[in-house]
C-alpha positions in Angstrom: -14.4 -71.1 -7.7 -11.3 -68.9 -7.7 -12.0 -67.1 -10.9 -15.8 -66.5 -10.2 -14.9 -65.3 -6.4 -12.2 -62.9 -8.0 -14.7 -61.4 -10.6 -17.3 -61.3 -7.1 -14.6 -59.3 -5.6 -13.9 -57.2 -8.4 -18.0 -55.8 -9.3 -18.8 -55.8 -5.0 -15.5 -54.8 -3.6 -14.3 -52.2 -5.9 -15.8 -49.9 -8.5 -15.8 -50.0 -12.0 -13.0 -49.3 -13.8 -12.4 -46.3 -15.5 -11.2 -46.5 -19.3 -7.8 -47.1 -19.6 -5.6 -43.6 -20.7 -1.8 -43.7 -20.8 -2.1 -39.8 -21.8 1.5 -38.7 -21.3 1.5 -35.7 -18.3 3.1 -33.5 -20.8 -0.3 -33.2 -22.2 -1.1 -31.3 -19.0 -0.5 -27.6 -18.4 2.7 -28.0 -16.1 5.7 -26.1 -15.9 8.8 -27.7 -17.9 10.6 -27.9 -14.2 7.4 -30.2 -13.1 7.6 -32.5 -16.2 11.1 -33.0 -16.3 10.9 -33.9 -12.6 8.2 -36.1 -13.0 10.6 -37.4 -15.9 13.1 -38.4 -13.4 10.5 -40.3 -11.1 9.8 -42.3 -13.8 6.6 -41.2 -14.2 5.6 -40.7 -17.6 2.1 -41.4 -18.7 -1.0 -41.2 -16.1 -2.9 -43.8 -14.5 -6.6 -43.8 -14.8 -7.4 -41.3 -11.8 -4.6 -38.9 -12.8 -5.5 -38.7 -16.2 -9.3 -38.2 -15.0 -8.5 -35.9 -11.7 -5.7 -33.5 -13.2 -7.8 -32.0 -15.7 -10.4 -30.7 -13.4 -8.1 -30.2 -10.2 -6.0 -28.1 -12.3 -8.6 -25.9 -13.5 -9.4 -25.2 -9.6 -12.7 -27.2 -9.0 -13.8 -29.3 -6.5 -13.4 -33.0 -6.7 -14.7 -36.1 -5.5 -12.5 -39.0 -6.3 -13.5 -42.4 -5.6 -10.0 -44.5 -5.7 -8.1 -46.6 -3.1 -4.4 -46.6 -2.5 -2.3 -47.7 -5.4 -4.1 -46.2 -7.7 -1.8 -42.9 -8.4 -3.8 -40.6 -6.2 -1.1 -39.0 -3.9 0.6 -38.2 -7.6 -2.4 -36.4 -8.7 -4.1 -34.1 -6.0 0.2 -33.7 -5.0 0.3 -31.9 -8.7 -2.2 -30.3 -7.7 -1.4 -28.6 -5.0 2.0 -27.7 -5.7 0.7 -25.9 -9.2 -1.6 -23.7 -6.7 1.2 -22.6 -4.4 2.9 -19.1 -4.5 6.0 -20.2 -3.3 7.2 -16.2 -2.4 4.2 -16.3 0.2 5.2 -18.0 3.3 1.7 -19.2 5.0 -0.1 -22.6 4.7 -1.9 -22.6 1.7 -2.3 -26.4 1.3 -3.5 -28.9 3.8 -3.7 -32.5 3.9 -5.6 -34.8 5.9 -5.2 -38.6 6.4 -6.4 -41.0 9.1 -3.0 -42.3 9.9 0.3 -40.8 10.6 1.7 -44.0 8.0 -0.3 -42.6 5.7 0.7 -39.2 6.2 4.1 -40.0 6.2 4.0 -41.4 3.1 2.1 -38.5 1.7 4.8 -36.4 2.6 7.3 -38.4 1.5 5.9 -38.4 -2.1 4.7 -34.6 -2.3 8.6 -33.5 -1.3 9.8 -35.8 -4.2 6.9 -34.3 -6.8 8.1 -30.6 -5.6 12.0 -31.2 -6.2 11.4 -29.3 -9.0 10.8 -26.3 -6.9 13.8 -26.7 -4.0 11.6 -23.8 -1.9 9.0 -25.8 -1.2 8.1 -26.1 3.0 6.1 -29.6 3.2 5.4 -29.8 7.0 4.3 -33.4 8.6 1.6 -32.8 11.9 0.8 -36.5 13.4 0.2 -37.7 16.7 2.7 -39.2 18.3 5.4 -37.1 17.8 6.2 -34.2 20.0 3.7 -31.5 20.1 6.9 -28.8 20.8 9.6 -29.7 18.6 6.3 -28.8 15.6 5.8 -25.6 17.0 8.5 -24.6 16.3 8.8 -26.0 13.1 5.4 -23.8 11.9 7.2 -20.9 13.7 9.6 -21.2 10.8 6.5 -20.9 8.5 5.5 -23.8 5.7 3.6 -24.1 2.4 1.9 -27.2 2.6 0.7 -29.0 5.7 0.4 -32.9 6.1 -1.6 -34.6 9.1 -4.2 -36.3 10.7 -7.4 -34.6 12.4 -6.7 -35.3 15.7 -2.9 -33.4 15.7 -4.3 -30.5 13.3 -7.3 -29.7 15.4 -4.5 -29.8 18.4 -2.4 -27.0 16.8 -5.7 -24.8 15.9 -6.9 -25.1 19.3 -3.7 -23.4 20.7 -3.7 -21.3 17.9 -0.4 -22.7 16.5 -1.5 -23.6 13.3 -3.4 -20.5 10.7 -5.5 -22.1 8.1 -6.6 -18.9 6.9 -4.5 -18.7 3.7 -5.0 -22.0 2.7 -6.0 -22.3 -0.9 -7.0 -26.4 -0.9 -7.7 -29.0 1.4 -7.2 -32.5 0.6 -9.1 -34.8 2.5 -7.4 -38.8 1.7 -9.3 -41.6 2.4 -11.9 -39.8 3.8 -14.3 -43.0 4.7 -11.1 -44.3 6.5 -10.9 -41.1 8.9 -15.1 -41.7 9.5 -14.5 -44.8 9.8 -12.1 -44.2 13.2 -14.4 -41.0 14.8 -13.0 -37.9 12.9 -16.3 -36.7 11.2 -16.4 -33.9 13.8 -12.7 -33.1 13.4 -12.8 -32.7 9.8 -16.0 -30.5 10.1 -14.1 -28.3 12.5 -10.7 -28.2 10.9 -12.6 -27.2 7.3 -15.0 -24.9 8.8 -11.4 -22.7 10.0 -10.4 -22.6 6.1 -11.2 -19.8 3.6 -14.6 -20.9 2.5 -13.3 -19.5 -1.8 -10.7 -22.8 -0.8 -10.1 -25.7 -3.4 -11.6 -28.9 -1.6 -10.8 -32.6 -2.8 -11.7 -35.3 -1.2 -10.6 -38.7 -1.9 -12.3 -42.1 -0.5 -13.1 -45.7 -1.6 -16.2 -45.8 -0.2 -18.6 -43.1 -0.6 -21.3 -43.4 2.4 -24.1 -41.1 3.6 -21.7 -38.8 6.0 -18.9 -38.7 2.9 -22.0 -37.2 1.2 -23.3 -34.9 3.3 -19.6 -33.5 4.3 -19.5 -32.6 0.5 -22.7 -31.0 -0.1 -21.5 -28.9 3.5 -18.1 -27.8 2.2 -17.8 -28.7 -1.7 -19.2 -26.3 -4.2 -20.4 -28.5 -7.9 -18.0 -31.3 -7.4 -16.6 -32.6 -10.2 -17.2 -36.7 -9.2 -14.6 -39.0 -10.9 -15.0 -42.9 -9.9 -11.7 -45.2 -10.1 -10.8 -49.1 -9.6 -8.7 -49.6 -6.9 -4.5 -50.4 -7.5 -5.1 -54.0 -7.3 -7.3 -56.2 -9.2 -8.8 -59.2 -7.7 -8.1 -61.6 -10.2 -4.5 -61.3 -9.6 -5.0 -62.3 -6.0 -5.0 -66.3 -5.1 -7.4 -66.7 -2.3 -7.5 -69.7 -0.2 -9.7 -70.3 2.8 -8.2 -73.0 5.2 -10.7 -74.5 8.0 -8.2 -75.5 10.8 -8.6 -77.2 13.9 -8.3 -75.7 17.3 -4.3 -75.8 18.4 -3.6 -76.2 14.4 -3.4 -72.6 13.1 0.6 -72.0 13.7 1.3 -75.6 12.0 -1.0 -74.6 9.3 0.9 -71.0 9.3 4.2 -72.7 8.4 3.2 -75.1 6.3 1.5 -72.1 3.7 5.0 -70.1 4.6 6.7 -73.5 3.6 4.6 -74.0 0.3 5.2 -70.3 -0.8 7.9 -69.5 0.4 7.1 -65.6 0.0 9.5 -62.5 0.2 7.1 -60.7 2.1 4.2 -61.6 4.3 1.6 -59.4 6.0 -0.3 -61.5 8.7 -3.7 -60.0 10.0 -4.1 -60.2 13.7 -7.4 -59.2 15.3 -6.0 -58.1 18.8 -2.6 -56.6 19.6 -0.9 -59.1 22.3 -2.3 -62.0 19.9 0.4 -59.8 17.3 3.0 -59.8 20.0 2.7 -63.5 20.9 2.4 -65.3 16.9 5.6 -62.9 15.9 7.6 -64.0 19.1 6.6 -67.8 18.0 7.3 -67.2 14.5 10.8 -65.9 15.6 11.2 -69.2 18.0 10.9 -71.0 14.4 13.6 -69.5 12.5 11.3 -67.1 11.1 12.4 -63.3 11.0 9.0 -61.5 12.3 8.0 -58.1 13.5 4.9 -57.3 15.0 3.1 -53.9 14.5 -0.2 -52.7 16.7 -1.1 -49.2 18.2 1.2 -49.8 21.8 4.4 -49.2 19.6 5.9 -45.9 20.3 6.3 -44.1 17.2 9.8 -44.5 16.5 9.3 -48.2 16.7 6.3 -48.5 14.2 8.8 -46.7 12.1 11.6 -48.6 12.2 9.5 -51.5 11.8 7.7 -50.6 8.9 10.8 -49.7 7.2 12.5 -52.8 8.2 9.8 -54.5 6.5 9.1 -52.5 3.1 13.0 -52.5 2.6 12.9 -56.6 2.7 15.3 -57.1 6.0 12.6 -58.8 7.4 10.5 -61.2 5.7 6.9 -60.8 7.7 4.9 -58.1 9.2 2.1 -59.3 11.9 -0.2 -56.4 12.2 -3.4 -55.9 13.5 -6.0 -53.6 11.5 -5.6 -50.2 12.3 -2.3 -50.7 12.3 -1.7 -51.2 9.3 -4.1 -48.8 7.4 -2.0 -46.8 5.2 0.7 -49.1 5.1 1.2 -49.0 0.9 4.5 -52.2 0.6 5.7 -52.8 -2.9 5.3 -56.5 -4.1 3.4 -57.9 -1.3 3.5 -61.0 -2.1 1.1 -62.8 0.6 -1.5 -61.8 3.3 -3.0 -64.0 6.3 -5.3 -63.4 7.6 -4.7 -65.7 11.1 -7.6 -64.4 12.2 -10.6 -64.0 10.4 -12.2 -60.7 10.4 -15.7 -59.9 11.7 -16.3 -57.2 9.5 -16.4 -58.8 5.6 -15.4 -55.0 4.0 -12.0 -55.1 6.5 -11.4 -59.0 4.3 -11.0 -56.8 1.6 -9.3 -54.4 2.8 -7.0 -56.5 3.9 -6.2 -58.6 1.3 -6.1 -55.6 -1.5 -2.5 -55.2 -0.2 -1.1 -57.8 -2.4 -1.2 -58.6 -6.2 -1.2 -54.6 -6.7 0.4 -53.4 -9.9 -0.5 -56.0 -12.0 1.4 -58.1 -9.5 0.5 -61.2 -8.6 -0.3 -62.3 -4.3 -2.2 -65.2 -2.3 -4.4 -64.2 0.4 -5.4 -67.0 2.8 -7.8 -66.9 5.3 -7.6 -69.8 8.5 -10.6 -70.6 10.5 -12.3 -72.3 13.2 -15.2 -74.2 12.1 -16.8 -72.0 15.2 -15.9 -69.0 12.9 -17.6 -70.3 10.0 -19.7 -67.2 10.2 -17.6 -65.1 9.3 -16.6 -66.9 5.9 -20.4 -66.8 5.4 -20.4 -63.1 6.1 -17.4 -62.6 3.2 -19.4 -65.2 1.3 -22.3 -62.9 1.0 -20.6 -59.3 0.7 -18.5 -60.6 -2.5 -21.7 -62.5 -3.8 -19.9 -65.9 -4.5 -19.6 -69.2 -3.0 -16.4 -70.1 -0.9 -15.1 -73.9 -1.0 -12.3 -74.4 2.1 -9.1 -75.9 0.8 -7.2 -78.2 2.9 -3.9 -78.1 3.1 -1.2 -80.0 5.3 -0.1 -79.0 8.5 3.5 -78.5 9.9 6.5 -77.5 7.3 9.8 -79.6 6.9 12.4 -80.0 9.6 15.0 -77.0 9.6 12.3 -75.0 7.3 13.2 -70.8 8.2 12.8 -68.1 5.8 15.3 -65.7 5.4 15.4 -62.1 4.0 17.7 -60.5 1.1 19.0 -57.5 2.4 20.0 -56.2 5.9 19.4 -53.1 7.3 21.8 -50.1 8.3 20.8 -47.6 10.9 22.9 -44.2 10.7 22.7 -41.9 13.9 22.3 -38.9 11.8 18.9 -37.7 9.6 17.2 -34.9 7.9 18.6 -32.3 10.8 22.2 -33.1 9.8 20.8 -32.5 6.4 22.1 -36.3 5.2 20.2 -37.3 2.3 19.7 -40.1 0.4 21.8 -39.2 -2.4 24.7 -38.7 0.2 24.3 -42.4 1.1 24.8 -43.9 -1.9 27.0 -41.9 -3.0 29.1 -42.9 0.0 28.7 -46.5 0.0 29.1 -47.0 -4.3 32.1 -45.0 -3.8 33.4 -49.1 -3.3 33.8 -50.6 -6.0 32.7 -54.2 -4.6 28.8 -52.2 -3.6 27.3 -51.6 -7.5 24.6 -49.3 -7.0 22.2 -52.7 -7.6 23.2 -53.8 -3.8 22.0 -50.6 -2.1 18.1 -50.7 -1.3 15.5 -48.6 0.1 16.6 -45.4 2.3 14.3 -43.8 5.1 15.8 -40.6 6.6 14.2 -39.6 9.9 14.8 -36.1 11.7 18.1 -37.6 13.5 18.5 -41.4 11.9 18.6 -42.8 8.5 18.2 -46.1 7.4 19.8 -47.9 4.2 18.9 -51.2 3.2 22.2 -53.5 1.5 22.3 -56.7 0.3 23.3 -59.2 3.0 26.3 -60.0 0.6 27.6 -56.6 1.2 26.9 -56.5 4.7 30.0 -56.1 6.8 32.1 -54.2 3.7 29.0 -52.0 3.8 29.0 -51.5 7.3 33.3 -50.7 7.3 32.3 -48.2 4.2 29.8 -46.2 6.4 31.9 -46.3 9.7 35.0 -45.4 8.3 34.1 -42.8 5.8 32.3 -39.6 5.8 28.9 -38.4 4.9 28.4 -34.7 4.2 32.0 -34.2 5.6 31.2 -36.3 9.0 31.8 -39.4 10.6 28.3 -41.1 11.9 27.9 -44.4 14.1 26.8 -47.3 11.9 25.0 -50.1 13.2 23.5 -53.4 11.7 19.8 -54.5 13.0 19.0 -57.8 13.3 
């Protein structure tokens, strides 16, 4: 059953895969700075969509790219846009737009490493929830590229903070994500105030009737290039459990006893029902966050890094989330609630077994919810057997997480960067440069990921000593 429902999964919940080119990006007309950066990010051939999307995108048409996250997107319309950019000019000639400010963080993130090439670069993040003031000012100071979502751009052009009118290409990522939560009209508006001679590429998984007409309204001859997803479905173990009533946290641990995984994501369909199974998880012995929409935004941060950089071992999140969220080496989703809407199953379980990495995905349900499985069943075209499994997990069972994380009261305005961190902690000999993790620098706090066997020498390192000539507070989460 498992093979035939990967293949279902594969022809109805993805689309077809493109022929597989490992063209190396020297073959592409970039500037030697680009390549030998590019070099250094260990990025040397291209992945289907890049070697597909660069060709045209560098010649300066229009694109549609039909490719979900994992698949080397950001990489390729980020290449693009910095090769477009006269860096001497000081006015906002790229814009992106992404449902979520995760995703646009993340966006960010990876256009300011692709553009290290080019230290002049001004990449500007625009989200909601963050203050409107403190990114006034920020445009005040002028910036090349602009990342965001619809709601926070079409804030700024309403009080006239934010002039599109040099703006040379406009990405639009994931666009059937951003219809999909209301910003059809926002994206109409915030496109109609760009040059209409501008560079417009839009990106989506899905390409429905409004994705369609938006295009034929602001694209002129689209080049079209379709793309598998970053995962494949035959790498993904899916499981569906039928549980009884008062039985879904004993079934819970017993799969988080059986797999022990380094990282779980576990799908929630309401917010407090997030809250409540991560403070039970925790009562178990379980490190758990949870992760909904009544976080304040320095707390879905902190979480989210907390959890990619492997200090905490699951992530309970409900839907929207969790959109944009892109973890390395997911190992296992759960959905502990079944979702009503059979696209959102896959959705959600696409997370793991990306890479040609391997992931489970297990689904628990009510026999009253067995409408739902039938609702999957039919989307993906093949039949679903329920597994059993045992309930409860052995006595003293917890799960615990390889590395600990550091939180430094000083970020990207004390210009500390990540280079400065290790730097500082391998300067000890007893932390090899193999102990230090992942690091997420904010505007006033950084965060370094250590092993938990360097923990307290780590700490002592970063208290004691300097970075970028200063002393900083250091403090451990737990």
């Amino acid at each position: 059953m498992i093979a035939h429902f990967a293949a279902a999964l594969r022809r109805r919940a993805t689309l077809p895969r493109a022929p597989r080119v490992n063209a190396a990006f020297s073959s592409l007309p970039l500037d030697p700075a680009t390549l030998a950066n590019l070099d250094s990010l260990g990025y040397q051939r291209m992945t289907p969509i890049q070697a597909q999307a660069l060709p045209p995108l560098l010649a300066g048409h229009d694109l549609i790219a039909q490719a979900k996250t994992g698949s080397g997107k950001t990489v390729a319309f980020g290449l693009g846009l910095l090769a477009r950019l006269d860096r001497e000019r000081f006015a906002v000639q790229g814009l992106v737009l992404c449902p979520t400010r995760e995703l646009a963080d993340q966006v960010a993130k990876a256009l300011r490493a692709l553009s290290r090439a080019h230290a002049n670069t001004k990449i500007v993040t625009l989200s909601g929830g963050a203050p409107f003031g403190p990114q006034i000012a920020t445009l005040e100071h002028g910036a090349h590229i602009v990342v965001g979502t619809p709601g926070r751009i079409l804030k700024h052009l309403q009080k006239r903070t934010l002039n599109l009118r040099a703006v040379e290409t406009v990405v639009l990522d994931e666009a059937d994500r951003m219809l999909d939560m209301g910003f059809l009209d926002d994206m109409r508006t915030i496109l109609a105030a760009t040059p209409k001679g501008r560079q417009t590429l839009l990106f989506s998984a899905t390409y429905p009737d409004e994705i369609r007409a938006l295009s034929e309204q602001f694209q002129r001859e689209p080049q079209q290039v379709t793309i598998e997803g970053g995962h494949d479905a035959g790498t993904i173990r899916q499981r569906f459990v039928e549980v009884e009533k008062g039985a879904r946290l004993r079934t819970l641990m017993a799969l988080l006893a059986e797999y022990r995984p380094a990282s779980t994501l576990i799908f929630t369909n309401m917010k407090q029902a997030a809250d409540e199974l991560a403070e039970e998880l925790r009562a178990r012995g379980i490190p758990t966050l949870a992760l909904h929409g009544d976080l304040e935004q320095k707390d879905r941060d902190l979480t989210l890094v907390r959890f990619a950089n492997r200090s905490v071992p699951v992530l309970v999140a409900t839907d929207v989330a969790a959109r944009g969220i892109d973890i390395e080496d997911l190992e296992m989703v759960v959905n502990y609630d079944l979702p009503r809407d059979a696209e959102v199953y896959v959705h959600r379980i696409g997370r793991t077994g990306r890479a040609e990495g391997k992931g489970v995905a297990v689904s628990l349900y009510l026999a009253s919810e067995a409408h739902r499985v039938l609702a999957v069943e039919e989307y993906l075209g093949g039949k679903i057997t329920p597994e059993p499994i045992r309930t409860g997990a052995p006595e003293g069972f917890t799960l615990g997480a390889p590395m600990v994380t550091l939180c430094i009261d000083g970020g990207r305005k004390e210009k500390v960067r990540p280079g400065d961190i290790v730097g500082a902690l391998t300067a000890e000999p007893s932390i090899p440069a193999a102990k230090v993790g992942k690091i997420a620098i904010f505007d006033h706090v950084a965060y370094v990921a250590v092993d938990r066997s360097v923990r307290k020498v780590a700490l002592r390192v970063l208290a004691e000593g300097k970075i970028k000539g200063r002393r900083f507070k250091v403090r451990a989460l737990h």
